[in-house]
N, C-alpha and C positions, 0 to 999 in steps of 0.2 A: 414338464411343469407348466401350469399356467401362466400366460404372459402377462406380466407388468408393467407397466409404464413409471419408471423412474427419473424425474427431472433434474438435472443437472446442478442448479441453485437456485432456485423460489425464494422470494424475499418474503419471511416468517412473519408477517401483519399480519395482527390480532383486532378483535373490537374495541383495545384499546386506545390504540393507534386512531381507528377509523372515526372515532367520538371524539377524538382529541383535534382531528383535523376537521371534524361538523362545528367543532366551536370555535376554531378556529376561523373557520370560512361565516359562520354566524355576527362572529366576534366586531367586524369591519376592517379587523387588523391583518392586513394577509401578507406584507412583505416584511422587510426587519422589521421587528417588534421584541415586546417584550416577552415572547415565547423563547425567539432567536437567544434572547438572555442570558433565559435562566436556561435553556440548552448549553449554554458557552459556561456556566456556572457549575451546572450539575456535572458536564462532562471534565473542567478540570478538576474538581471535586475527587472524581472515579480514577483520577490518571494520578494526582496529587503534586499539581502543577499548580501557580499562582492561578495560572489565565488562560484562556484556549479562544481562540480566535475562529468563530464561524463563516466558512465560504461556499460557494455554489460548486466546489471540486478540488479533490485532491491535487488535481494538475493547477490549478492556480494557488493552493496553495504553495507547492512547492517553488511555482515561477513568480509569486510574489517576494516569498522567501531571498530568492537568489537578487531579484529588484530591490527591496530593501537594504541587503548588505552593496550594493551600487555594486553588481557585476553584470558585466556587459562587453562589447567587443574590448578583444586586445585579452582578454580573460581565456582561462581553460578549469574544467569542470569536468571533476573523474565520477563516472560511473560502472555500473555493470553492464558487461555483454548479454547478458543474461536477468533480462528483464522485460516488462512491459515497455511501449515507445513512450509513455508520461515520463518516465524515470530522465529522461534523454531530450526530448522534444523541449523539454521547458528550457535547457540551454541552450538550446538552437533560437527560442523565441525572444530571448535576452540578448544574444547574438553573439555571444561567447561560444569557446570552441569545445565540441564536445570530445570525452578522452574516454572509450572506452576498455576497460580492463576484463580479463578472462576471469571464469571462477576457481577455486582452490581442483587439483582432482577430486573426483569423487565425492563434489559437495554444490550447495547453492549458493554458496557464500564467495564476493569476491578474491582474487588470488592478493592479499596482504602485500606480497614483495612488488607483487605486479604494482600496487597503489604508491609502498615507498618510492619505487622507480618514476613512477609515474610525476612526482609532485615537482613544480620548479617555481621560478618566479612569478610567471603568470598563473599559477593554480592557487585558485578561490575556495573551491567548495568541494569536497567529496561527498556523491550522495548514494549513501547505503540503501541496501534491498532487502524487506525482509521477506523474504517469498513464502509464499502457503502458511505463515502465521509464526513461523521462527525469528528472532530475531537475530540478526547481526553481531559479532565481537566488536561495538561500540569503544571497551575498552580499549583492544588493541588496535583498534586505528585512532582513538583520539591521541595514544600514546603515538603514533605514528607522526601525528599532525603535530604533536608537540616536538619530537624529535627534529622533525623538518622545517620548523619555525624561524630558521636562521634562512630559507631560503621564500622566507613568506615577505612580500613588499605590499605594503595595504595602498589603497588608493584612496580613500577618505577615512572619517573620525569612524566611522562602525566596524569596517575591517582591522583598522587601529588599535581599536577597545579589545576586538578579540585575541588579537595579536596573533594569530594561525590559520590554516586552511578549517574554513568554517564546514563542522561536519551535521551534515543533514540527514535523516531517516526518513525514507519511503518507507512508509508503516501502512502502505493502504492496506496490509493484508496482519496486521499485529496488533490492534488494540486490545488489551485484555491479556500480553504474552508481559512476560519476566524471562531475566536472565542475567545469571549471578548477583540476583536480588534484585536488582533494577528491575521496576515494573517501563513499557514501550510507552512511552513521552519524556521519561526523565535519563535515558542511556546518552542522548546526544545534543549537540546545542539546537536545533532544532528536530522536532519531529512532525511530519504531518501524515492526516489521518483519509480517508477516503470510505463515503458513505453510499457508495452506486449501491444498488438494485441487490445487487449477486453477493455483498460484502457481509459479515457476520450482522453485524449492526447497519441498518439502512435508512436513509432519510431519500431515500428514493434516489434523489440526485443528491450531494453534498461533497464536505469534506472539515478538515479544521487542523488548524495547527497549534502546535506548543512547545515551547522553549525550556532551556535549562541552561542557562550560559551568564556571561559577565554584562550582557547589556541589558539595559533598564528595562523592567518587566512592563510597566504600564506604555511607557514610550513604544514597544514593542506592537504592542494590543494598539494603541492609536495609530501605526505606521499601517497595521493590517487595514484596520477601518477604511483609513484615509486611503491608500491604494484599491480597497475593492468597492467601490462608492466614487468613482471619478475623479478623487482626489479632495472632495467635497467637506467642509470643516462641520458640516454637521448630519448624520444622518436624516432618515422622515421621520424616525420617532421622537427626533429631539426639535425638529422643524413644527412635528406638531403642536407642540407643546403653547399654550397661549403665548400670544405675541412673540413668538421666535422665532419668526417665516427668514429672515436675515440672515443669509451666510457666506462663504467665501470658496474657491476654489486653488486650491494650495498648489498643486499641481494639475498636468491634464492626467488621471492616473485611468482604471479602468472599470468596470461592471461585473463584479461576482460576487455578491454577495449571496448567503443564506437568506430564505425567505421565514415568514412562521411556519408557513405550513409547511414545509422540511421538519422545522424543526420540531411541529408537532408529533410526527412523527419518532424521532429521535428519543422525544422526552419519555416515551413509553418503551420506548429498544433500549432506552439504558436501564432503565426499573430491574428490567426481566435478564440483564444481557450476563452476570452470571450465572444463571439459570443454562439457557442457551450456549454460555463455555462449555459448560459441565456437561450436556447432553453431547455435543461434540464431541468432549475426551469419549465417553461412554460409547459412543459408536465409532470414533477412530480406533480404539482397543477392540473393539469387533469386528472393523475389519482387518487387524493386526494378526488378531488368535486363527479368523477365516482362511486366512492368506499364506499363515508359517509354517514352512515347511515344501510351498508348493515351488518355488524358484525363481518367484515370482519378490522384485525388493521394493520396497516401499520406505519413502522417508518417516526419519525418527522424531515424535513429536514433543516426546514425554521424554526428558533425560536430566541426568544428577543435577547438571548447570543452569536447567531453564526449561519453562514451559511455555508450549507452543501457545495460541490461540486456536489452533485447527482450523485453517479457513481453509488448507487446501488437501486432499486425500491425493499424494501423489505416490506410482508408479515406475519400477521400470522393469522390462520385459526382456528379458536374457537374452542374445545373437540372436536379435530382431532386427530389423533395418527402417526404415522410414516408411519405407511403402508398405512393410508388415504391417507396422503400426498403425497404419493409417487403415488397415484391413480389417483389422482387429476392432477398428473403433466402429468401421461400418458395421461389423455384424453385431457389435453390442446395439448399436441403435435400431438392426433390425428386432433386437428381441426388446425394445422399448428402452433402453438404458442409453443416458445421453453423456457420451464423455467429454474431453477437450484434453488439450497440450498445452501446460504449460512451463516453458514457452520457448516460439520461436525464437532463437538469440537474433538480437539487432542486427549482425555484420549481414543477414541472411536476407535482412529487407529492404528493400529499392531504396531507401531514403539515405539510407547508413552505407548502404554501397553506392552511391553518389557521393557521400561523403570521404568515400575513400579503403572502406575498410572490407577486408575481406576474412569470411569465415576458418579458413585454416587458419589463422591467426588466434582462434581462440579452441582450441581444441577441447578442451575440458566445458565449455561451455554448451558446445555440439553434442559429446554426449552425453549432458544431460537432458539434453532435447532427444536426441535422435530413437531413442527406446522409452518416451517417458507417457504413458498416457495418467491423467487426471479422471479419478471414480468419482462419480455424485456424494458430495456433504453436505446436508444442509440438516436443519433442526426438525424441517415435515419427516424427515426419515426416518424407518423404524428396525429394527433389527432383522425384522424377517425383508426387509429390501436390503439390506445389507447382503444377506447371504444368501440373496435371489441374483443381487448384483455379480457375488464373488463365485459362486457356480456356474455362470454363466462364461464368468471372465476364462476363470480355469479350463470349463470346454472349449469354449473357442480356441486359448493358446494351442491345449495340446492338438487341437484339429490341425491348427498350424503345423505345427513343429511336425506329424505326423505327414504333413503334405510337403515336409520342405525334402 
């Protein structure tokens, strides 16, 4: 067969997008503004949240998050083994201690008992993973956090208000998902979103967050502000405004915010971004039907409880080992098709094994790493790469298997 060139995830900008950001750049307005706005506007709108707070990235989302509820050394803060280092890093930059847990067998999802065990007087925050577009059982671990509530001790009036380990959603990978009716920003007391390059919806660089919980919504959205703006009591768009150069600095906080032209970008990726779901499912069921039968197992996107957002086409390859896999990906990329792993679980990387942790510790996590490789999804793709993709995939295995 002809060779193809199949890209891994291309971020789906259109001319609407590129117009939006010429008037942008025309406009004089290029940092927060009023684009940033009504992006924060329209996007809680689509989640159906009061308010959604625009940032320059998911990772500072989440580490402002854990800053605003005042956690910081002396703290510990449960997550997954199995995940990206954002998930993790941002309690190391707060300087609370990080807890990681293994995933359930045979799933992406943290091991539940592992998290009740996990929780004690100094645990603050549990933050969930929704990996490749599924969400989390939000339910059963807020039930979790509610159970273990007798051994929660707050350190100020925010942790107080909530009265439990505050549960967070690493959603960089689930905007657009549902599960057991909850649409992904309204399952947890926080959720934040991530708008990198490679993500279903792209503001090139971004992110944003959104809440569902007992503390004050607006308060909330000022706390964001005020932390990703230097701590500064008035943005530039409110500085601009005739005679209002005067303002104050609340705290020393730090610089992430959203710019317009991100969010120009954004304003045009949400227009279309059911569109975009839908084409996802339509080629994740193609490569579902390509694929069954051949031995080859792939995660369930579409089931009774909840629909994915498909961000990720994941993989796993029968009594294969790491070094197969990693063979198996070379030769896809020689026939032009670009895969990746995800992911390597944390205990496996220099940082986290400095920290103390080592990989037999999380067994269930390992394999779903060690046979897992990720196929090309994105919205450029068309049917017939799909099943250029999955013929490919197929020969290579069995060339394998036939050489082992």
């Amino acid at each position: 067969m002809p060779m193809k060139q199949v890209p891994f995830s291309p971020p789906d900008i259109r001319e609407e997008e590129i117009e939006e950001v010429i008037d942008t750049l025309k406009s004089g307005w290029i940092t927060t503004g009023p684009k940033t706005k009504k992006f924060e506007k329209k996007l809680a709108e689509y989640i159906g949240v009061d308010r959604a707070a625009c940032l320059n990235s998911a990772t500072a989302g989440m580490e402002l998050t854990l800053r605003i509820l005042g956690i910081g050394p002396g703290d510990e803060v449960i997550t997954s083994a199995y995940t990206y280092t954002a998930s993790a890093s941002v309690i190391s930059h707060v300087g609370a201690k990080v807890i990681l847990v293994d995933t359930q067998e045979d799933s992406i999802e943290m091991d539940h008992e592992q998290v009740k065990n996990a929780i004690n007087e100094n645990t603050k925050a549990i933050i969930a993973v929704d990996v490749a577009g599924r969400m989390c059982d939000y339910q059963s671990l807020k039930e979790i956090a509610e159970e273990k509530s007798y051994e929660f001790k707050s350190e100020n009036d925010v942790q107080a208000k909530l009265g439990r380990v505050a549960l967070i959603a690493d959603a960089a990978h689930s905007l657009g998902a549902s599960r057991c009716g909850l649409s992904s920003g309204k399952a947890s007391d926080f959720t934040v979103f991530s708008f990198h390059a490679v993500k279903n919806l792209t503001t090139g660089e971004g992110g944003a967050v959104v809440w569902n919980c007992s503390l004050d919504s607006e308060w909330l959205y000022n706390q964001y502000m005020l932390y990703s703006l230097h701590g500064q009591s008035k943005d530039a768009f409110s500085k601009n405004q005739k005679g209002a150069w005067e303002y104050d600095i609340i705290l020393p906080a730090y610089k992430c915010n959203m710019t317009d032209i991100t969010a120009s970008i954004g304003l045009h990726q949400l227009n279309r971004y059911n569109e975009m779901l839908t084409l996802r499912q339509e080629l994740i069921e193609h490569y579902n039907s390509s694929l069954e039968g051949t031995g080859i197992n792939f995660l369930d996107h579409y089931v009774s409880d909840h629909k994915s957002s498909g961000h990720l086409y994941i993989t796993y390859v029968t009594g294969i080992n790491e070094i197969e896999r990693n063979t198996i990906i070379r030769e896809l990329a020689e026939k032009g098709i670009s895969a990746n792993v995800h992911y390597k679980p944390l205990p496996m990387l220099t940082a986290y094994k400095n920290m103390g942790y080592d990989i037999k510790d999380f067994p269930n996590a390992y394999h779903n790493y060690a046979n897992e490789i990720t196929l090309p999804l994105h919205t450029f793709l068309t049917k017939d790469d799909v099943e250029y993709v999955c013929e490919n995939y197929i020969e290579v295995i069995e060339r394998l298997y036939q050489n082992v």
